[in-house]
C-alpha positions as CSV (number, residue, x, y, z in Angstrom):
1,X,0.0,0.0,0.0
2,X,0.7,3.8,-0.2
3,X,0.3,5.7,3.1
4,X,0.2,8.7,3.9
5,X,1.2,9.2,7.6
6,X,0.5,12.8,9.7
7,X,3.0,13.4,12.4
8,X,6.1,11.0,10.7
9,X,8.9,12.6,12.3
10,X,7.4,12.0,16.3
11,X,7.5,9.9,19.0
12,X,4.5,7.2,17.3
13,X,5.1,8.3,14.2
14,X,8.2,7.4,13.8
15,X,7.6,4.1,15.2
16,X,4.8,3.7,12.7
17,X,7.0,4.5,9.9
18,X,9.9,2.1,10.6
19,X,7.0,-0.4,10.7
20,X,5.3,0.2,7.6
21,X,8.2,0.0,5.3
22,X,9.8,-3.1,7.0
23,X,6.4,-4.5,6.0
24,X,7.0,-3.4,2.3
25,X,4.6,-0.1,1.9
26,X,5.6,3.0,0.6
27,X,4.9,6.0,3.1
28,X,4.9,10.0,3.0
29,X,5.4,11.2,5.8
30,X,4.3,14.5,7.0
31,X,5.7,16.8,9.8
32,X,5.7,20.2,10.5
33,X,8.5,20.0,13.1
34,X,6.4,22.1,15.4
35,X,9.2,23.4,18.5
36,X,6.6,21.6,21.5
37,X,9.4,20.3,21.6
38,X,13.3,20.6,19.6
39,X,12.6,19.6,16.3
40,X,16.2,18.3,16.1
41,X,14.8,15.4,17.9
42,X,12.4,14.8,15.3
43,X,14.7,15.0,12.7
44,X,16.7,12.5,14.6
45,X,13.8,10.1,14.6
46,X,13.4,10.0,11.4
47,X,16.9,9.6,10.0
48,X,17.3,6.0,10.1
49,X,14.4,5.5,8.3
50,X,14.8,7.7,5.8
51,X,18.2,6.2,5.1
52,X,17.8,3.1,5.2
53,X,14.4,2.8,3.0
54,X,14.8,6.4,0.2
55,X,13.5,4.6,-2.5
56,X,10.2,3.9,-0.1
57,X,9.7,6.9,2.4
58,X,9.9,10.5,1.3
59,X,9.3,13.1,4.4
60,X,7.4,16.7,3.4
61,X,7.8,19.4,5.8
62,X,4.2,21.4,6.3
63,X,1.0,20.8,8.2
64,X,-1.2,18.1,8.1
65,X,-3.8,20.4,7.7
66,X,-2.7,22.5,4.9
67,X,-5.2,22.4,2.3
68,X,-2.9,22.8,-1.3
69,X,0.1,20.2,0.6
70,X,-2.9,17.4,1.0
71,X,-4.6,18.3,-2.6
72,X,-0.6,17.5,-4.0
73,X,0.1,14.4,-1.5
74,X,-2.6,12.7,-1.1
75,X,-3.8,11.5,-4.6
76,X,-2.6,7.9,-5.2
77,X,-2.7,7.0,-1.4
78,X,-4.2,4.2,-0.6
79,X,-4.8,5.2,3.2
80,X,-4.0,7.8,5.5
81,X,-2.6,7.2,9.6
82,X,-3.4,10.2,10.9
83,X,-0.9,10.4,14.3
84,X,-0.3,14.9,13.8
85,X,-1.7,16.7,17.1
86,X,-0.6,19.7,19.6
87,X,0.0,17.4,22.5
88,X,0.2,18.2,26.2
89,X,-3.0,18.2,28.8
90,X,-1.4,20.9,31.2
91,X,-0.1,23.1,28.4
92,X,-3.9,23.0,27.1
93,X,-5.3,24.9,29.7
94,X,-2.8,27.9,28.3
95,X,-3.7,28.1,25.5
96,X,-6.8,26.0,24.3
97,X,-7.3,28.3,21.2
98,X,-4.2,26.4,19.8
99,X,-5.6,23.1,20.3
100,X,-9.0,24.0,18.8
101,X,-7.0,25.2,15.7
102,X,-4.7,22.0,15.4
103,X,-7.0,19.3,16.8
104,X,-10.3,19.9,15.3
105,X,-9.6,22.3,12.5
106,X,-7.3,20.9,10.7
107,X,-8.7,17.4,11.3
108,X,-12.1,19.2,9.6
109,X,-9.2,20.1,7.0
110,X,-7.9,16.9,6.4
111,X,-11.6,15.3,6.6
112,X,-12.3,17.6,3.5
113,X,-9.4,16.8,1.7
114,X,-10.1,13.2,2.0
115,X,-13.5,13.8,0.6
116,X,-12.4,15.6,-2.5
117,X,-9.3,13.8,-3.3
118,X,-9.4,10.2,-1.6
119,X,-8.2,7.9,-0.5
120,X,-11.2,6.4,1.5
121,X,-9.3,4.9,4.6
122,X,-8.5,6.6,7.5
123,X,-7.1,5.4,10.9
124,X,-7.1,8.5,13.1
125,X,-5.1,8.6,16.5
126,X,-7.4,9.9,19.6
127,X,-6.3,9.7,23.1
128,X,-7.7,8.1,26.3
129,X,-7.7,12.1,27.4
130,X,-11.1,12.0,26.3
131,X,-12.6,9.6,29.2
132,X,-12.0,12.6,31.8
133,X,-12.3,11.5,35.5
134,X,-16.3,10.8,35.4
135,X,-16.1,7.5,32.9
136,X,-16.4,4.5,35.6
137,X,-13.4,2.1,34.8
138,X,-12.4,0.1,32.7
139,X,-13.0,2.6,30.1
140,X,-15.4,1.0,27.0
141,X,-15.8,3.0,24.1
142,X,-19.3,3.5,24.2
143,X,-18.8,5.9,27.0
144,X,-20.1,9.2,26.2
145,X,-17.2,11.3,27.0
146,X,-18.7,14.5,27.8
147,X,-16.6,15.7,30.1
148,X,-12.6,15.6,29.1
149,X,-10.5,16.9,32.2
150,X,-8.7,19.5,29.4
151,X,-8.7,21.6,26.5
152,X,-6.3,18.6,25.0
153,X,-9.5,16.2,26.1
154,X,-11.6,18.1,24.5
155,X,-9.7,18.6,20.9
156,X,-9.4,15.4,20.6
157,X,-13.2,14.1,21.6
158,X,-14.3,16.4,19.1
159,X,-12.0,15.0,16.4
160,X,-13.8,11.9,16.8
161,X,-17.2,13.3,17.1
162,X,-16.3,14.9,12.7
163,X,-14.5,11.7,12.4
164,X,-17.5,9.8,12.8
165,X,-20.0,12.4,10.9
166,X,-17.5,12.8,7.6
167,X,-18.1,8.1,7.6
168,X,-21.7,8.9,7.9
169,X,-22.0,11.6,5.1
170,X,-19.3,10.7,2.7
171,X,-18.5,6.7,3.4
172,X,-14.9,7.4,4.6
173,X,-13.9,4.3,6.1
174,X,-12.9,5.9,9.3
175,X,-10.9,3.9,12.4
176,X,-10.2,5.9,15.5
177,X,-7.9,5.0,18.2
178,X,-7.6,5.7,21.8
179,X,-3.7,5.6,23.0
180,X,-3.4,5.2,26.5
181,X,0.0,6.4,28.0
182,X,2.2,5.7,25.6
183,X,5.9,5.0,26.3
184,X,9.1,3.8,25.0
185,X,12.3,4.8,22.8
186,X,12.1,8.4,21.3
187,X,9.3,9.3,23.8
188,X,8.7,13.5,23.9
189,X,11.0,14.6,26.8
190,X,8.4,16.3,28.7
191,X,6.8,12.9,29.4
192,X,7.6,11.2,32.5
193,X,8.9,8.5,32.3
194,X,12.1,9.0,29.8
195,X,12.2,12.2,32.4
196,X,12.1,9.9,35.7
197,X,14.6,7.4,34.3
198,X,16.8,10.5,33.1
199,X,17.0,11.8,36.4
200,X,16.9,8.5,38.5
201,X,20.0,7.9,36.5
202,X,21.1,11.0,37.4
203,X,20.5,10.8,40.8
204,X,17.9,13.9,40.5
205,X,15.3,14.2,42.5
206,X,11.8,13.5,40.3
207,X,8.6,14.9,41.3
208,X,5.1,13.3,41.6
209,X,1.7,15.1,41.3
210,X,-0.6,13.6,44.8
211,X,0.3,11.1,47.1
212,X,1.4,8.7,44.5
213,X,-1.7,6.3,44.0
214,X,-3.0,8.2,40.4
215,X,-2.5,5.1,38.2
216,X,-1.9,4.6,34.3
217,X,-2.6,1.7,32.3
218,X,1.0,2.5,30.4
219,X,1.7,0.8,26.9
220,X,5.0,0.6,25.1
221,X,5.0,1.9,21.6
222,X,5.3,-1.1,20.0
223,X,2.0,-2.5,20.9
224,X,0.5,0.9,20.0
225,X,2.1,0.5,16.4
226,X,0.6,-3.0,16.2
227,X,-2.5,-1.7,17.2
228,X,-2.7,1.1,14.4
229,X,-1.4,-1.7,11.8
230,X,-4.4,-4.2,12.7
231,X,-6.7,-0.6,12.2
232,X,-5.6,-0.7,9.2
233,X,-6.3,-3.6,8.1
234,X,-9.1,-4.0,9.3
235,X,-12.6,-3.8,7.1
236,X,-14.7,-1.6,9.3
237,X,-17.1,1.3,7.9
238,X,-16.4,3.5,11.1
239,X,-15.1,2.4,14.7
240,X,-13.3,3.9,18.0
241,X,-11.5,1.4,19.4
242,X,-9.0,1.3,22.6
243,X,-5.4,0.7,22.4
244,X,-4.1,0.0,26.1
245,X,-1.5,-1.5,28.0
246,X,-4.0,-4.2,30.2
247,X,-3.7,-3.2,33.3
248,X,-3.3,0.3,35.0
249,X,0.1,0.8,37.5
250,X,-0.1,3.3,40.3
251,X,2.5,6.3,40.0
252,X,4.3,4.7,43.1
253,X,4.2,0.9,41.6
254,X,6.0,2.4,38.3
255,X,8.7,4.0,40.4
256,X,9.3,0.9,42.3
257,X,9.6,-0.6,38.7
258,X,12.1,2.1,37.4
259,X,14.6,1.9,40.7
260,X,14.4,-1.7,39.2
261,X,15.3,-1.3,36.2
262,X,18.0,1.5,36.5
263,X,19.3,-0.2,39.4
264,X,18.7,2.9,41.9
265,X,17.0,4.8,44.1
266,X,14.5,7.6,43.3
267,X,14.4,10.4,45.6
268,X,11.2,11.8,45.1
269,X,8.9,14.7,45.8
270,X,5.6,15.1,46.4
271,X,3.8,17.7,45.1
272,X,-0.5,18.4,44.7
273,X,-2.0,16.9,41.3
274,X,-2.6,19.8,38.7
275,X,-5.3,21.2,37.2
276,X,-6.2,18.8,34.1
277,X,-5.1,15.6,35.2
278,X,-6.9,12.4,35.7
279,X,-6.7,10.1,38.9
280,X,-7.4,6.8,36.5
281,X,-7.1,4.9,33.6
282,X,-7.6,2.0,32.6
283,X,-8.5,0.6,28.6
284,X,-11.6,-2.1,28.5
285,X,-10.0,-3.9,25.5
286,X,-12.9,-6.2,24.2
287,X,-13.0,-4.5,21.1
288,X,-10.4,-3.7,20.2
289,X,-8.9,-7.9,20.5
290,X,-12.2,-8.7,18.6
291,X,-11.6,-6.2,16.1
292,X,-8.3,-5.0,15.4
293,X,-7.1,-8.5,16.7
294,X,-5.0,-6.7,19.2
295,X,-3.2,-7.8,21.7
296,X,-0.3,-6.0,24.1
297,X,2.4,-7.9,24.2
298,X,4.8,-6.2,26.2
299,X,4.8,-5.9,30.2
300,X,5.1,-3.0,32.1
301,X,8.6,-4.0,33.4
302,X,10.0,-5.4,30.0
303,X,9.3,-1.9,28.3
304,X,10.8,0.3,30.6
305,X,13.6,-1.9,30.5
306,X,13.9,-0.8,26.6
307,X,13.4,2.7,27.6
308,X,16.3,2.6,30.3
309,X,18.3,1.5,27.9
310,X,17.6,4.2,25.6
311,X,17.6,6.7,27.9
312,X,21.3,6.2,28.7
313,X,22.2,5.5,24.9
314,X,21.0,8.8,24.6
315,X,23.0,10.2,27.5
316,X,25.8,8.6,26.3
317,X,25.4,10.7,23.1
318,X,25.3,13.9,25.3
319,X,28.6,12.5,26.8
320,X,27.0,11.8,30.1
321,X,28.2,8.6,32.2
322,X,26.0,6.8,34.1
């Protein structure tokens, strides 16, 4: 297949990339490079691929959203993976203007686009941001979702929401995912855990919002790629589906797990849980095994043990020993 894939150059994307095109399809990539965070990251990300697989993966610097770059790139696709977004819960409550304009407009945009020039598959990245705190767990996609904890929550709920009316008005075959808590290799610095193991290794102190007992269900990248992989292949006509890790972890139960794995202590503070954040998650996973054939494969303790390792590859590159 041809793919076009939004957000190439990031954490996911990247990941998703590398995948494809060991699996033989061709991708464009697309990725503004937005500073979130340094784009030299990015560009790092997507160096090996683009190396390795030139005659397969070409990478266009713009926006996913950009009306003429999707009329030029998107004829001849066979599907889109749409992974682009403004990221970050806390920063949402900044500036939630931004998130409106990259979340929902441009997904309108790129809905649009898809209507006038094809192709008719879509598998569109969500986030489990949209459950909020009132959802009882385990989270279940039928949920109604009505009240996201953030701006970011938000965004993203009401990508779905034009997701689901653009199937219903123009059959787009439309599959939308709901990450929860990614991790792994390449993960955006300003998550925690490639921050806790940076500073564990460090020995920094790291700091944790409430008393510890907010819990996660955490899932390394790689089952998140397979997830988005069995999306698209999968013949639905329009579906929202949960990607997750199994089982949620308490804050305190993954820093036992990283002291572990880095082979230190953690001193830690303690600091009140901010605005925007959520005491729980945890993915029901029913339909998503039934549909998408998913299934996570990696435990908790196995991927942070591939994201230690990164960690100090990376700050062996910065010429720091640990």
């Amino acid at each position: 297949m041809k793919i076009l894939l939004t957000g190439a150059a990031g954490f996911v994307g990247s990941h998703t990339a590398e995948r494809l095109l060991e699996a033989g399809h061709t991708v464009t990539g697309v990725d503004n490079f937005d500073p979130y965070y340094a784009p030299e990251i990015k560009r790092r990300n997507a160096a090996a691929a683009l190396s390795k697989h030139a005659e397969r993966y070409r990478l266009v610097e713009g926006d996913f959203g950009d009306p003429a770059l999707l009329a030029r790139e998107l004829p001849g696709c066979d599907a889109v993976i749409h992974l682009a977004a403004q990221a970050g819960v806390r920063p949402s409550l900044e500036d939630p203007l931004r998130y409106q304009r990259i979340n929902v407009a441009n997904v309108v945009a790129l809905l649009e686009a898809l209507r006038k020039h094809g192709p008719r598959k879509l598998v569109a990245a969500s986030s489990s941001s949209v459950y909020g705190n009132v959802t009882p767990a385990p989270f279940c996609e039928d949920a109604p979702c009505a009240q996201p904890q953030s701006p970011y929550g938000a965004s993203k709920r009401a990508g779905e929401i034009y997701c689901g009316s653009y199937a219903q008005l123009y059959g787009l075959r439309i599959v939308v995912v709901r990450p929860f808590t990614v991790y792994g290799p390449r993960q955006r610095p300003d998550m925690a855990i490639a921050a806790f193991a940076r500073k564990i290794l460090l020995g920094e102190p790291i700091t944790l919002f409430g008393d510890g007992s907010s819990a996660r269900d955490y899932t390394y990248v790689a089952d998140i790629v397979s997830g988005l992989l069995g999306a698209l292949q999968a013949d639905i006509g329009f579906g929202i589906y949960n990607l997750g890790g199994d089982r949620p972890y308490e804050l305190r139960e993954l820093v036992a797990l990283l002291e572990k794995v880095t082979g230190k202590r953690a001193e830690v503070n303690f600091t009140p849980m901010q605005a925007g954040d959520v005491e729980r998650t945890c993915a029901d996973l029913t339909r998503s095994r039934r549909d998408l054939g998913f299934a996570p494969k990696f435990s908790l303790e196995e991927g942070l043990r591939h994201t230690v390792a990164w960690v100090r590859e990376e700050m062996a590159r910065e010429g720091r020993q640990v």
